[in-house]
mmJSON file of the N, C-alpha and C atoms, coordinates in Angstrom:
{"data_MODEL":{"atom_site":{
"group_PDB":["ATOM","ATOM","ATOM","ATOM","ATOM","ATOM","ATOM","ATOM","ATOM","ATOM","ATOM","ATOM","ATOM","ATOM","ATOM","ATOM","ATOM","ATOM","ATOM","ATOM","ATOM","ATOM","ATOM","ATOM","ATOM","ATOM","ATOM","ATOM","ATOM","ATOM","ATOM","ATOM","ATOM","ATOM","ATOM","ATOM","ATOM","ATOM","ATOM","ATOM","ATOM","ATOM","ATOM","ATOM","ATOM","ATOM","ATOM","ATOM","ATOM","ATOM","ATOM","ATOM","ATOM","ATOM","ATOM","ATOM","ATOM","ATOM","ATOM","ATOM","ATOM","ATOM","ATOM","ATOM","ATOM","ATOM","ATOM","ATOM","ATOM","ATOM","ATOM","ATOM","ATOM","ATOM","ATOM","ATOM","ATOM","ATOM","ATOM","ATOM","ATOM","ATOM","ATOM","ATOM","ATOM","ATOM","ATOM","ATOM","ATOM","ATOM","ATOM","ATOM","ATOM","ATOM","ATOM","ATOM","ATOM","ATOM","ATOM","ATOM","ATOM","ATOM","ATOM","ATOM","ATOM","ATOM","ATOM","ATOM","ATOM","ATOM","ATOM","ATOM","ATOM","ATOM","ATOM","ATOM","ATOM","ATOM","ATOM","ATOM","ATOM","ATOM","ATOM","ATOM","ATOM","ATOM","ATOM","ATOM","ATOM","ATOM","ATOM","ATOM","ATOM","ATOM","ATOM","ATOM","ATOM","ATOM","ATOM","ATOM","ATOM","ATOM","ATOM","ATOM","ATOM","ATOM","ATOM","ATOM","ATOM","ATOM","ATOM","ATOM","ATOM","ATOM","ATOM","ATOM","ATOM","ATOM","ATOM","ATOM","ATOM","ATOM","ATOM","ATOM","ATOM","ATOM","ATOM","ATOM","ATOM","ATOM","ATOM","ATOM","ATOM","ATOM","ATOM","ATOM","ATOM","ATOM","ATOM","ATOM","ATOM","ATOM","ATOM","ATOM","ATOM","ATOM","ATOM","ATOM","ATOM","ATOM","ATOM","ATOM","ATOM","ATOM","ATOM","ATOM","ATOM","ATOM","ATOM","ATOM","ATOM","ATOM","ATOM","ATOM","ATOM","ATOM","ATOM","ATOM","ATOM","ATOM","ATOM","ATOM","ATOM","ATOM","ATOM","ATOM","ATOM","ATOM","ATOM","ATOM","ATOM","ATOM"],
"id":[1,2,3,4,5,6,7,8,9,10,11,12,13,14,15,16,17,18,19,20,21,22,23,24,25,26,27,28,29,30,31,32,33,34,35,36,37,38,39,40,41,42,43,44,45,46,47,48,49,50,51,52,53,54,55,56,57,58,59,60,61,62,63,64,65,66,67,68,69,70,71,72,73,74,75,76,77,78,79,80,81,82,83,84,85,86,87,88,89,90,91,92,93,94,95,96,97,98,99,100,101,102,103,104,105,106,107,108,109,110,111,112,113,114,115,116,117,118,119,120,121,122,123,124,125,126,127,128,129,130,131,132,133,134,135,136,137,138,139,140,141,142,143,144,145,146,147,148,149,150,151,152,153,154,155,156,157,158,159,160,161,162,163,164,165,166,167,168,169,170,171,172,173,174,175,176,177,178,179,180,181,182,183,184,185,186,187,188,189,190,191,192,193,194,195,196,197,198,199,200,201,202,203,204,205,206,207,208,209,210,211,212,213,214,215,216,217,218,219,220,221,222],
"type_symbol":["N","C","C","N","C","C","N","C","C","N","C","C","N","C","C","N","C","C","N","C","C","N","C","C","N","C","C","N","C","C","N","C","C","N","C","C","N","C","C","N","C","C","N","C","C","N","C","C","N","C","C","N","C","C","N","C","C","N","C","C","N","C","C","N","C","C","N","C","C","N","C","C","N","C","C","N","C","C","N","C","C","N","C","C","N","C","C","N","C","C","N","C","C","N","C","C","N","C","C","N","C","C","N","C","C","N","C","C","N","C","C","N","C","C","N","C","C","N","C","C","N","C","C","N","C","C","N","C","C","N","C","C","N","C","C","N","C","C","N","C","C","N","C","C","N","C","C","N","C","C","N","C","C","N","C","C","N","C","C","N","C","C","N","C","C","N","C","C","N","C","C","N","C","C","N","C","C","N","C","C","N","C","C","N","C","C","N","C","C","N","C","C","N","C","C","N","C","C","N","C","C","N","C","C","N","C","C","N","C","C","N","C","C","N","C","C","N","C","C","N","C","C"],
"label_atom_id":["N","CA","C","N","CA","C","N","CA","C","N","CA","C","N","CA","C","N","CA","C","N","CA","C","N","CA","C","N","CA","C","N","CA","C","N","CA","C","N","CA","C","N","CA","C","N","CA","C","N","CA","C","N","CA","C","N","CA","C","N","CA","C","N","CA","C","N","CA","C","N","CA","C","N","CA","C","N","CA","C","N","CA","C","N","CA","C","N","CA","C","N","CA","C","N","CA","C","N","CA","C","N","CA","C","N","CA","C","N","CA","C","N","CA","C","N","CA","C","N","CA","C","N","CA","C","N","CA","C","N","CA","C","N","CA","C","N","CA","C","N","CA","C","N","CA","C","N","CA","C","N","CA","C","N","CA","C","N","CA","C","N","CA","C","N","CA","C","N","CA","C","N","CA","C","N","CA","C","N","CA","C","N","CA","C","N","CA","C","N","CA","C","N","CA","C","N","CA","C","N","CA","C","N","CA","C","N","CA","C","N","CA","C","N","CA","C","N","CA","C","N","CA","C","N","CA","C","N","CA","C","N","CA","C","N","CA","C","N","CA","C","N","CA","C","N","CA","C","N","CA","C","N","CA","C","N","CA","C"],
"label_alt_id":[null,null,null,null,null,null,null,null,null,null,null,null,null,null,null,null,null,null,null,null,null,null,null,null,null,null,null,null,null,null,null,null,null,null,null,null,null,null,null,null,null,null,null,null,null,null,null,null,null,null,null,null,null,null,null,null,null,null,null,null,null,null,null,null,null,null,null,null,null,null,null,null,null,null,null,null,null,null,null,null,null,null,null,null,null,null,null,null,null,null,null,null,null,null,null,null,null,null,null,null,null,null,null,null,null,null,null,null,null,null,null,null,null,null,null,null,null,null,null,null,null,null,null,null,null,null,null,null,null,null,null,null,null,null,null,null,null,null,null,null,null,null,null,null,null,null,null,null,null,null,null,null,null,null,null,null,null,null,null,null,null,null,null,null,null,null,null,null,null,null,null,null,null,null,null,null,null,null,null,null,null,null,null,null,null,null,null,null,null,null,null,null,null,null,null,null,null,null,null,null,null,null,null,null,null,null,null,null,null,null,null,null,null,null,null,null,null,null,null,null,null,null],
"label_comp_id":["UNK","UNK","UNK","UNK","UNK","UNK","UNK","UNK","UNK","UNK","UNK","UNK","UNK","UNK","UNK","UNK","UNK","UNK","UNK","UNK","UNK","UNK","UNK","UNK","UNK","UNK","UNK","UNK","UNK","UNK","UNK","UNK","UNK","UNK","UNK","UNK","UNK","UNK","UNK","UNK","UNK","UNK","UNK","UNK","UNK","UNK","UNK","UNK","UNK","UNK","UNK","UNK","UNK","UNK","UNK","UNK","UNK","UNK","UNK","UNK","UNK","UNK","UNK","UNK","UNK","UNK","UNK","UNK","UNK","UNK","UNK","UNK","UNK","UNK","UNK","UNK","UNK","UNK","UNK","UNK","UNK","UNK","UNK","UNK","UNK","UNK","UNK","UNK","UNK","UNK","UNK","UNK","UNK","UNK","UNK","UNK","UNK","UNK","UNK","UNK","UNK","UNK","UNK","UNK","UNK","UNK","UNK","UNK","UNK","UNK","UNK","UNK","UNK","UNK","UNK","UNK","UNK","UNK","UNK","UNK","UNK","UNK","UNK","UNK","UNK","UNK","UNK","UNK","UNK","UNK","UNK","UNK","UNK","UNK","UNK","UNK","UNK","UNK","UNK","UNK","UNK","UNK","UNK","UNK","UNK","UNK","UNK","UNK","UNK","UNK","UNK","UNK","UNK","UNK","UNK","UNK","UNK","UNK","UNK","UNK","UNK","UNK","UNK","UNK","UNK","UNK","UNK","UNK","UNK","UNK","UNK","UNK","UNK","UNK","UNK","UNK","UNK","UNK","UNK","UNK","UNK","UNK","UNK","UNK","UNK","UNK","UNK","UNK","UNK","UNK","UNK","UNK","UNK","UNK","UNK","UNK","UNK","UNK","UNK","UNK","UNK","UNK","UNK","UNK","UNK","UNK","UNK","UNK","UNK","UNK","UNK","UNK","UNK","UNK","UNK","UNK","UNK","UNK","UNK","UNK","UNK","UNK"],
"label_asym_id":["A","A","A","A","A","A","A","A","A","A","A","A","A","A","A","A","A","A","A","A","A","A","A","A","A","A","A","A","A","A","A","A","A","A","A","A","A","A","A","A","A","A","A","A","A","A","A","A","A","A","A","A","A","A","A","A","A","A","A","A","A","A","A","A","A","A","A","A","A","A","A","A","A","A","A","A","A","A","A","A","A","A","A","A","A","A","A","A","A","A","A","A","A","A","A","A","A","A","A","A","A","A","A","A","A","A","A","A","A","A","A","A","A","A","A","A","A","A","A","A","A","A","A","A","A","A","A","A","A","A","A","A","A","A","A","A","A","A","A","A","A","A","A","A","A","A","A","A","A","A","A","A","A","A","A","A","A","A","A","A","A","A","A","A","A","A","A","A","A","A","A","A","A","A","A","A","A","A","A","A","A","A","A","A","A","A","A","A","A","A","A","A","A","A","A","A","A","A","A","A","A","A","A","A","A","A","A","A","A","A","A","A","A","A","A","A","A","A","A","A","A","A"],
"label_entity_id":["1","1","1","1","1","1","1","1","1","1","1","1","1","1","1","1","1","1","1","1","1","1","1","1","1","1","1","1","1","1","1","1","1","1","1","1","1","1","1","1","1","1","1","1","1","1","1","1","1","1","1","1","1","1","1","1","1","1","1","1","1","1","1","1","1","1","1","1","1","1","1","1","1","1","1","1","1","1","1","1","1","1","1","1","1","1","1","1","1","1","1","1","1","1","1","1","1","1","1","1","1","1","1","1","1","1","1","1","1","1","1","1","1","1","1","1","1","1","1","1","1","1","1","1","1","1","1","1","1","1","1","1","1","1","1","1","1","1","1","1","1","1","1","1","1","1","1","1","1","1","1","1","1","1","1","1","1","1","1","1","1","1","1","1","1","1","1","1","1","1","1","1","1","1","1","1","1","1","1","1","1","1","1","1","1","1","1","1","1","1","1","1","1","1","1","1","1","1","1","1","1","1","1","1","1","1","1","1","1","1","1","1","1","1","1","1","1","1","1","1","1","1"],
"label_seq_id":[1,1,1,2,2,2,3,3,3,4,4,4,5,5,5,6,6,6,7,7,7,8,8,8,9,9,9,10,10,10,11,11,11,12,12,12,13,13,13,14,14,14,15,15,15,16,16,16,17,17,17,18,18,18,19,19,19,20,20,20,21,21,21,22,22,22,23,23,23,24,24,24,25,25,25,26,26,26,27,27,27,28,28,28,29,29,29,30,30,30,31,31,31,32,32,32,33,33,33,34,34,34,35,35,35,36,36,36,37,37,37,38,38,38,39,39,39,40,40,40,41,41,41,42,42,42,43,43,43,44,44,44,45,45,45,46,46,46,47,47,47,48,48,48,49,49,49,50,50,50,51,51,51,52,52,52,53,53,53,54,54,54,55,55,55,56,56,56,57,57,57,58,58,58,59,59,59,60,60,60,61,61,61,62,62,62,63,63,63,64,64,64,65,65,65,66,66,66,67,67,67,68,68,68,69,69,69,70,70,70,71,71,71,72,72,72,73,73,73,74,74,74],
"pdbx_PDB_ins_code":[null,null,null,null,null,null,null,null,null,null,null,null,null,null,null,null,null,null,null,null,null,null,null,null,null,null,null,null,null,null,null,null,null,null,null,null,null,null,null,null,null,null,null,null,null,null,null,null,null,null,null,null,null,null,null,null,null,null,null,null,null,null,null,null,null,null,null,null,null,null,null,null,null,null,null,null,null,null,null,null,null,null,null,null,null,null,null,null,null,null,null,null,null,null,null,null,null,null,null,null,null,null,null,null,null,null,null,null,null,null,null,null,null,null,null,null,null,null,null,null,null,null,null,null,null,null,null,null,null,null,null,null,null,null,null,null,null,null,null,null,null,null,null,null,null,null,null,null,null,null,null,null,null,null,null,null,null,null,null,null,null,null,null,null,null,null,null,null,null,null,null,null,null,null,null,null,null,null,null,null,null,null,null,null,null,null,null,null,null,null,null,null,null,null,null,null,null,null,null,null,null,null,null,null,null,null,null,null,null,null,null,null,null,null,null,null,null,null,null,null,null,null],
"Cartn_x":[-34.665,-33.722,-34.118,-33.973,-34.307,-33.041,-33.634,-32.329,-31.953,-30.218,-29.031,-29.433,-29.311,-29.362,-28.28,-27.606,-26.526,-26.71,-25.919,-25.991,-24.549,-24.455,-22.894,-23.484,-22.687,-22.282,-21.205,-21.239,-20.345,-19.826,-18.855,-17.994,-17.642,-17.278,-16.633,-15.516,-14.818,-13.401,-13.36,-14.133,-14.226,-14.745,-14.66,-14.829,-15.902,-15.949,-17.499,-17.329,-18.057,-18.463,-19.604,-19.319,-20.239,-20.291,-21.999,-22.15,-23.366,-23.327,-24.601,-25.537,-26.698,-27.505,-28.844,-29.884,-30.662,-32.269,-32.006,-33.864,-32.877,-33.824,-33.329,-34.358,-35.416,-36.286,-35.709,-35.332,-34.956,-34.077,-32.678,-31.55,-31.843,-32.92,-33.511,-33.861,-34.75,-35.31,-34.159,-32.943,-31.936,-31.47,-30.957,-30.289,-31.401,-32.097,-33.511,-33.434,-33.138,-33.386,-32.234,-30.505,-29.32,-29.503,-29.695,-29.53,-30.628,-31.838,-32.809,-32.699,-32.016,-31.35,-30.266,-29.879,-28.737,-27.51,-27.71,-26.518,-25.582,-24.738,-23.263,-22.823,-23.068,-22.617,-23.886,-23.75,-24.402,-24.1,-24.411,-24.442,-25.211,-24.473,-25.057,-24.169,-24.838,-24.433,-24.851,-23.856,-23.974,-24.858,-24.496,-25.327,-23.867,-23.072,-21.953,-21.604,-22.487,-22.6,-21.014,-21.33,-20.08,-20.674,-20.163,-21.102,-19.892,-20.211,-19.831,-20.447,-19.323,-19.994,-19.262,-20.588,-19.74,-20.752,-19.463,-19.87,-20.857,-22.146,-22.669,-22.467,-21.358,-21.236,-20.198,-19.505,-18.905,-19.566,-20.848,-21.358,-21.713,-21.528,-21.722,-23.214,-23.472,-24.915,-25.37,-26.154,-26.697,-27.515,-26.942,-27.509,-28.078,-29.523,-29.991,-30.022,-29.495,-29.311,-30.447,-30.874,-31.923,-31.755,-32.049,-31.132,-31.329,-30.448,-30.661,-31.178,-32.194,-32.63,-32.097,-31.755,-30.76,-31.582,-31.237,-32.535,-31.638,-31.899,-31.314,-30.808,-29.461,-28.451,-27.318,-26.132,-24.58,-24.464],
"Cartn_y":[-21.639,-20.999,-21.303,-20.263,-20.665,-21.423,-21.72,-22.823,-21.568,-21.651,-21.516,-21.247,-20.444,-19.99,-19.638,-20.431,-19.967,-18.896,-18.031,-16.582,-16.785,-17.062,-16.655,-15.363,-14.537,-13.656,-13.561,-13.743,-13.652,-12.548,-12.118,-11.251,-11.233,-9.673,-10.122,-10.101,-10.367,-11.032,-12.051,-13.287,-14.495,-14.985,-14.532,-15.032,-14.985,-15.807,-15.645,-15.331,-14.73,-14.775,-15.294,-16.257,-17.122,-17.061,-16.83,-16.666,-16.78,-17.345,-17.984,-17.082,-16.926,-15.601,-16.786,-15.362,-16.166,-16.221,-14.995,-14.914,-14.075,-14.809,-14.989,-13.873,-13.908,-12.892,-11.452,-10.981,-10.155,-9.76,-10.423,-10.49,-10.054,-10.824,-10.568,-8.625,-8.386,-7.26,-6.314,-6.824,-5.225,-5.202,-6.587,-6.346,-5.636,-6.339,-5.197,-3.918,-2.986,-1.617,-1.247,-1.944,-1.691,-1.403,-2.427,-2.076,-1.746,-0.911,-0.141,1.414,1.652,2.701,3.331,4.634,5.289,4.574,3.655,3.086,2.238,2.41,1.579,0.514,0.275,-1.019,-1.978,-3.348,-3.744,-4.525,-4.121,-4.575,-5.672,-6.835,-8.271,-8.831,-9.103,-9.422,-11.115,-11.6,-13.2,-13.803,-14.877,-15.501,-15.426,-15.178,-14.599,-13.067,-12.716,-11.097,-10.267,-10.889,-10.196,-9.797,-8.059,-7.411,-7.828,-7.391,-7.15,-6.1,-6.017,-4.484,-4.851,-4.999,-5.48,-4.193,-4.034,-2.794,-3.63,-2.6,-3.175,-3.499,-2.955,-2.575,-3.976,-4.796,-5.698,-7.153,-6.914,-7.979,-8.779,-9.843,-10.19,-11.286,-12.429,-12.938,-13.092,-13.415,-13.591,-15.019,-16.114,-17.337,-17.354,-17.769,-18.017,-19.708,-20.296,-21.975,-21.997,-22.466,-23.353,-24.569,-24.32,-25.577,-26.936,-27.725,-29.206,-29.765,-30.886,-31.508,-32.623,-33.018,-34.309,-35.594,-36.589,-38.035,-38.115,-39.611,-40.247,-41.155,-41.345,-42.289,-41.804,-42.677,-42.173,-41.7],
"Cartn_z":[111.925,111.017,109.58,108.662,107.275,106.429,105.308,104.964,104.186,103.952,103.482,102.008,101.533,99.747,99.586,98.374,97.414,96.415,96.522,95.7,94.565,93.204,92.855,91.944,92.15,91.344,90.2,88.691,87.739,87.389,87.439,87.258,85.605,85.196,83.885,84.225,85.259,84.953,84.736,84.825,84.321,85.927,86.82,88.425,89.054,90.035,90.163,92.094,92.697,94.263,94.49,95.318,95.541,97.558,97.541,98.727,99.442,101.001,101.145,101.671,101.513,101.809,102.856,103.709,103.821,103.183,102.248,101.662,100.573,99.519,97.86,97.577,98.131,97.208,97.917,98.906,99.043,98.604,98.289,97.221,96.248,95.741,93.544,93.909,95.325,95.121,94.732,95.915,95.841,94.682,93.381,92.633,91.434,91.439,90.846,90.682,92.041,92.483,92.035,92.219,91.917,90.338,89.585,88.029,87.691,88.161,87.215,87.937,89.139,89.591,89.591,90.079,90.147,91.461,92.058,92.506,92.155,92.2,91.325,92.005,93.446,94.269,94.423,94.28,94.847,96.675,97.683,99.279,99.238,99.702,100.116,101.141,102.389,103.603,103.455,104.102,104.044,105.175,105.782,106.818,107.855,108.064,108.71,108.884,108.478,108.87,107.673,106.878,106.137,104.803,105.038,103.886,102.702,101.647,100.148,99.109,98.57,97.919,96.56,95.204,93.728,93.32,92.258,91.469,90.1,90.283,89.216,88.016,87.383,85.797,85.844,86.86,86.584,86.774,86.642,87.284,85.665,85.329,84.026,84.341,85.29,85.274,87.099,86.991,88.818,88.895,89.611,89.634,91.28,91.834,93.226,92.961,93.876,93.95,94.608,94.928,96.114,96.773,98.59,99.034,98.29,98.897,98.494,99.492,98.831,100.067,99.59,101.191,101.179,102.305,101.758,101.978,102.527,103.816,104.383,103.246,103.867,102.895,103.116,102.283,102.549,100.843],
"occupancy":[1.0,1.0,1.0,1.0,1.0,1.0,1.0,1.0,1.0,1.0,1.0,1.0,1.0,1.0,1.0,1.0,1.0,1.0,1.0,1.0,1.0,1.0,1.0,1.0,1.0,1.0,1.0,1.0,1.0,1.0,1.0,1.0,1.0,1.0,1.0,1.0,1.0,1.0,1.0,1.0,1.0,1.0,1.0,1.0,1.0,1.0,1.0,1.0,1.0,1.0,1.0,1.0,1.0,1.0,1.0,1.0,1.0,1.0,1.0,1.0,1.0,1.0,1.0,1.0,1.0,1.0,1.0,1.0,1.0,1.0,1.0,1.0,1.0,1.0,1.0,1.0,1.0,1.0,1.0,1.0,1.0,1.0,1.0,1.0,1.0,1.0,1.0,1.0,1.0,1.0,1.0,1.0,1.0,1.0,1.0,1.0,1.0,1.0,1.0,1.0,1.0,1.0,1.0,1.0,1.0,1.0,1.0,1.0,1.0,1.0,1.0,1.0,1.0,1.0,1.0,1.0,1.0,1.0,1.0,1.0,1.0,1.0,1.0,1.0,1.0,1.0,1.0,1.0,1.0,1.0,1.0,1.0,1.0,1.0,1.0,1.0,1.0,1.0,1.0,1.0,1.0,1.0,1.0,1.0,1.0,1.0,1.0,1.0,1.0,1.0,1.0,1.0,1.0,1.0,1.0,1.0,1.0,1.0,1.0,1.0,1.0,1.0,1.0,1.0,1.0,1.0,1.0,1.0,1.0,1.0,1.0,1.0,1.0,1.0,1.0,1.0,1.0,1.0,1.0,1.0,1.0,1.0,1.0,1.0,1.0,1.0,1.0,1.0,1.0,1.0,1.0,1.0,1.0,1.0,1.0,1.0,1.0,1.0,1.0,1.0,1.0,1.0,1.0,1.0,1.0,1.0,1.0,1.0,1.0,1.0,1.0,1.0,1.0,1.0,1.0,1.0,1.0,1.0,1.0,1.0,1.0,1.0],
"B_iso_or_equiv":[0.0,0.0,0.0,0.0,0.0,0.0,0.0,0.0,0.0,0.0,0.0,0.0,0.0,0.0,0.0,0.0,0.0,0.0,0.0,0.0,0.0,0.0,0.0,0.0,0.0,0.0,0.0,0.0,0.0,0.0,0.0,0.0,0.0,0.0,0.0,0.0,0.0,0.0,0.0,0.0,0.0,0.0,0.0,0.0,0.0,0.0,0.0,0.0,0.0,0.0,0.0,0.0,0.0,0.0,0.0,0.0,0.0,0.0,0.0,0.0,0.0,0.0,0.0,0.0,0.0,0.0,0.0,0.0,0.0,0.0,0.0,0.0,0.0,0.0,0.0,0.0,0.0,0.0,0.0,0.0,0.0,0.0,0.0,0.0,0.0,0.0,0.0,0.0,0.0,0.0,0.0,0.0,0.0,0.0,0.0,0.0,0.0,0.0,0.0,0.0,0.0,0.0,0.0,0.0,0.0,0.0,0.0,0.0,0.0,0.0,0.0,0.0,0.0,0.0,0.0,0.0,0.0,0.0,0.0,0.0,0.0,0.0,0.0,0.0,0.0,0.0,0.0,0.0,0.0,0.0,0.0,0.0,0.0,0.0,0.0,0.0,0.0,0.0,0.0,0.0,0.0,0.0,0.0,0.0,0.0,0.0,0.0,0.0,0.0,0.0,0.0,0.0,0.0,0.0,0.0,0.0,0.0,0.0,0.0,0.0,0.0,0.0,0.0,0.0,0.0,0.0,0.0,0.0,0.0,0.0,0.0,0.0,0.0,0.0,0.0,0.0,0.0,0.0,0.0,0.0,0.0,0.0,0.0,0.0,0.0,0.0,0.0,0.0,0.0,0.0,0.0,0.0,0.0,0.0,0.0,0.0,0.0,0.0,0.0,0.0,0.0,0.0,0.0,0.0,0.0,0.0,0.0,0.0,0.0,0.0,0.0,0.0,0.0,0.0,0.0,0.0,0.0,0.0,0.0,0.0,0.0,0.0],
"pdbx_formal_charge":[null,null,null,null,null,null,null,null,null,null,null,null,null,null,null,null,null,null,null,null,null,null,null,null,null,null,null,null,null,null,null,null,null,null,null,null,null,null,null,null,null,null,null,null,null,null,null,null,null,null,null,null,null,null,null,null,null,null,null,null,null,null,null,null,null,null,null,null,null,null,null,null,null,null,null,null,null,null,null,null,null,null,null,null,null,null,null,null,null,null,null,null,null,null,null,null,null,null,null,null,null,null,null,null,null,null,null,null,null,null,null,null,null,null,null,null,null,null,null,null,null,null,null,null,null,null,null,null,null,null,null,null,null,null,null,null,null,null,null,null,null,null,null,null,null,null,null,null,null,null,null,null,null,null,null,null,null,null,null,null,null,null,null,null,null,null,null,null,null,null,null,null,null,null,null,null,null,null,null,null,null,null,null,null,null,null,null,null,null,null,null,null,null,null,null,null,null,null,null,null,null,null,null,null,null,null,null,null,null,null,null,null,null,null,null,null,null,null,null,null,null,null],
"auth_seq_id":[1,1,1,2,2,2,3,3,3,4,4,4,5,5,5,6,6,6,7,7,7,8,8,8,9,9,9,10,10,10,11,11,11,12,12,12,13,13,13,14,14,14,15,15,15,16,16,16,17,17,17,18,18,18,19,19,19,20,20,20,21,21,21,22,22,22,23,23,23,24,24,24,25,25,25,26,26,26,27,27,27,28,28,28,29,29,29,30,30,30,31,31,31,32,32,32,33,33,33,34,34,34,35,35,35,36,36,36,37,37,37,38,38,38,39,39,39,40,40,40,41,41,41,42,42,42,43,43,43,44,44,44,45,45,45,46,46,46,47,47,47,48,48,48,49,49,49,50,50,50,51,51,51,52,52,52,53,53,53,54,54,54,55,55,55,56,56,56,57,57,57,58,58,58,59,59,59,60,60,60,61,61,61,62,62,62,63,63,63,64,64,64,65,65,65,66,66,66,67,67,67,68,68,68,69,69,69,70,70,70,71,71,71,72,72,72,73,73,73,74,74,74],
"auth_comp_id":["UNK","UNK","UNK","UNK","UNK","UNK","UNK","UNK","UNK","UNK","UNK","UNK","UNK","UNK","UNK","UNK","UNK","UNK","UNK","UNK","UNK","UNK","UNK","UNK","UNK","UNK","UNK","UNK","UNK","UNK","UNK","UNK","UNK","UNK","UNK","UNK","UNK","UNK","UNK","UNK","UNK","UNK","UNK","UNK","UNK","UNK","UNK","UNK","UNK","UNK","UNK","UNK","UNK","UNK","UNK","UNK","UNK","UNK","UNK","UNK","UNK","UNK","UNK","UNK","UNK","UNK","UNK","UNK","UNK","UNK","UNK","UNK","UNK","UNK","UNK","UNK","UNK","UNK","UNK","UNK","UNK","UNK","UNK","UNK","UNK","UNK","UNK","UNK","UNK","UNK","UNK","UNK","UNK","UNK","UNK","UNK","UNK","UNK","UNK","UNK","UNK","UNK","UNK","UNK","UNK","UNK","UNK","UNK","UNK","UNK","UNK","UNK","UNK","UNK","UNK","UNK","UNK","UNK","UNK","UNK","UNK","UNK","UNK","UNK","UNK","UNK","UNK","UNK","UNK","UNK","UNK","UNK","UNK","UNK","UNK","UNK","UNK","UNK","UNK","UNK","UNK","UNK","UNK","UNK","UNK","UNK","UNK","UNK","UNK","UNK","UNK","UNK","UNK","UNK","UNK","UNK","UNK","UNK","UNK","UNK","UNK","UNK","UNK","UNK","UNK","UNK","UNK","UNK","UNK","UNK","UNK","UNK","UNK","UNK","UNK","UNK","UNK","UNK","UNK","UNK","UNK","UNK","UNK","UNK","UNK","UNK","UNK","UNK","UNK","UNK","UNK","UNK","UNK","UNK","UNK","UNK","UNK","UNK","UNK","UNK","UNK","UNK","UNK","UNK","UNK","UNK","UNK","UNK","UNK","UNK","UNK","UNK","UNK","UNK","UNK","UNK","UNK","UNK","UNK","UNK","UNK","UNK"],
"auth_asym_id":["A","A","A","A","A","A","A","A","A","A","A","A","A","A","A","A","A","A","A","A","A","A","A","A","A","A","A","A","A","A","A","A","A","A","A","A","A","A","A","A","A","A","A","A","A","A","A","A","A","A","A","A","A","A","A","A","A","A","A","A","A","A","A","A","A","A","A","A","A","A","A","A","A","A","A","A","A","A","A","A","A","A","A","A","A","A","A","A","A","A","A","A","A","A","A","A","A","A","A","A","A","A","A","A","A","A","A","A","A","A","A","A","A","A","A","A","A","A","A","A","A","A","A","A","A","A","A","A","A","A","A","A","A","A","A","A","A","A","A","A","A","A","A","A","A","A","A","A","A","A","A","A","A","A","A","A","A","A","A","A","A","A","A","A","A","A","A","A","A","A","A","A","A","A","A","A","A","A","A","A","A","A","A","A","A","A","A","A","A","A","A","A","A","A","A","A","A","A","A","A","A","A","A","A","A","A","A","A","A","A","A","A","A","A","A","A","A","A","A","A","A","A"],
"auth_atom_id":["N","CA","C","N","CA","C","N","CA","C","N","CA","C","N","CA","C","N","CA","C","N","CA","C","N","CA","C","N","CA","C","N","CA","C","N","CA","C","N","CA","C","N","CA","C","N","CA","C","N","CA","C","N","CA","C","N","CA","C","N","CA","C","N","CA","C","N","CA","C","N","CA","C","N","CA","C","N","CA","C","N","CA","C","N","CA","C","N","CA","C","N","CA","C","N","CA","C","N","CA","C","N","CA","C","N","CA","C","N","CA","C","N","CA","C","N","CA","C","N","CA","C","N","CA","C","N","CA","C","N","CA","C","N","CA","C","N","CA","C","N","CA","C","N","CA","C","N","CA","C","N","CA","C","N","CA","C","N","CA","C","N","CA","C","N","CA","C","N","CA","C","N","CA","C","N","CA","C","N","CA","C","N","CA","C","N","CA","C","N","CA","C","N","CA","C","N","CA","C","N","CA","C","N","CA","C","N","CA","C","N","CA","C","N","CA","C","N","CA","C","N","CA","C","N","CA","C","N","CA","C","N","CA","C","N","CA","C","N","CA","C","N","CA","C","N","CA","C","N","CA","C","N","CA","C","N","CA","C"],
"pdbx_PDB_model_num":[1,1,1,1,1,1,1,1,1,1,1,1,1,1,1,1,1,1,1,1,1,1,1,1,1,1,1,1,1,1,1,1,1,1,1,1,1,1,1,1,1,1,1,1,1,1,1,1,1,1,1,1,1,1,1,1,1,1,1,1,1,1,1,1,1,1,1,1,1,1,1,1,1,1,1,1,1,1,1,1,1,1,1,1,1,1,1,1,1,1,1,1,1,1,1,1,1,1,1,1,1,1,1,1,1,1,1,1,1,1,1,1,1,1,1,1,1,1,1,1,1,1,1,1,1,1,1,1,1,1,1,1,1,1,1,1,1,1,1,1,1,1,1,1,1,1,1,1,1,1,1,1,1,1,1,1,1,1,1,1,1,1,1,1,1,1,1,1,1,1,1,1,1,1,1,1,1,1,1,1,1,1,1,1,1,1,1,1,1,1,1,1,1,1,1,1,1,1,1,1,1,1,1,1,1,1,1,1,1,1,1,1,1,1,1,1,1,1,1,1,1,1]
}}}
């Protein structure tokens, strides 16, 4: 299984959706194609099979996290 990527999306309402995806570069591609094209939604399906649909024009920044790697320890 690939590791878990954090996606938030900023909203200009001040809000953000935040959501875990599993390939970031494929993510960067659609939002790419979304804002240099004629489609107004952007579609991003999670690692739970749950789509989402943000309208582009409300989208204010786009952050990809990258997992954490976590050491043995408490």
């Amino acid at each position: 299984m690939q590791d878990v990527i954090t996606v938030r999306i900023g909203l200009d309402s001040a809000r953000e959706l935040e959501l875990a995806i599993e390939d970031a570069d494929e993510f960067a591609k659609q939002y790419e194609k979304v804002v240099g094209g004629k489609d107004h939604v952007l579609w991003v399906t999670d690692i739970h099979g749950h789509r989402f649909g943000v309208t582009i024009d409300s989208v204010a920044f786009v952050e990809i996290v990258k997992p954490r790697t976590t050491g043995v320890g408490f």
